[in-house]
N, C-alpha and C positions, 0 to 999 in steps of 0.2 A: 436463533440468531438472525439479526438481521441485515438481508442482503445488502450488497455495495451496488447504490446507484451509476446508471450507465457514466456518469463525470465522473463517481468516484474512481471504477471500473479501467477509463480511459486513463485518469492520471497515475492508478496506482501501474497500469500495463509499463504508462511510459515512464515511472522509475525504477520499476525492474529491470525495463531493455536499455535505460541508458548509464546503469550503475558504472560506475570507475573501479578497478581494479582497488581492492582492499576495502569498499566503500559496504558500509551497512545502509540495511534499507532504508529506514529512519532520514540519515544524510541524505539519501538520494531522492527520498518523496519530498524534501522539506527544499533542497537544489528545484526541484520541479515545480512546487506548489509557489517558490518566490517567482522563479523566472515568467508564472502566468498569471501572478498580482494575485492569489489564492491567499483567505484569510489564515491563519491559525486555526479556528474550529475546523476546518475541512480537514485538514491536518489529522487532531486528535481523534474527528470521528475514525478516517482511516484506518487511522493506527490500533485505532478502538477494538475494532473488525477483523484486521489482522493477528492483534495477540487471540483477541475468542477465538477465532478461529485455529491459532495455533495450540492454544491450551485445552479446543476440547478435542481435536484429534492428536496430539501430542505430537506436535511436528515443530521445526522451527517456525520463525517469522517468513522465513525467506519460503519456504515451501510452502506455508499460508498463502502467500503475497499471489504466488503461482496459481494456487489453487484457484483465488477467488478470481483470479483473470481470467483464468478457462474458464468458468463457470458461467451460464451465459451466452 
């Protein structure tokens, strides 16, 4: 698998810590990725990273999401 570079790293941290109550992560990296003029591809890769990671330890997204931000 391949690691999340230190941007991806920092944005995916700062849509974990600034999710809204009821908000999946998805909404809340894509809330981030507009508010800092970030394409779409940065996006997908993310999200990319996040489910591999979710699907090969069998964890949700959201403890992926976690994961990859310690990591590092």
């Amino acid at each position: 698998m391949e690691a999340l570079s230190p941007e991806e790293r920092s944005l995916l941290a700062e849509a974990v810590g600034s999710r809204r109550k009821k908000e999946d992560l998805e909404k809340s990296l894509g809330r981030v990725l507009r508010r800092k003029e970030v394409g779409f591809d940065l996006y997908v890769s993310i999200m990319g990273k996040v489910r591999d990671e979710a699907r090969r330890k069998k964890i949700t997204k959201d403890q992926a999401a976690k994961a990859l931000t310690a990591e590092g």
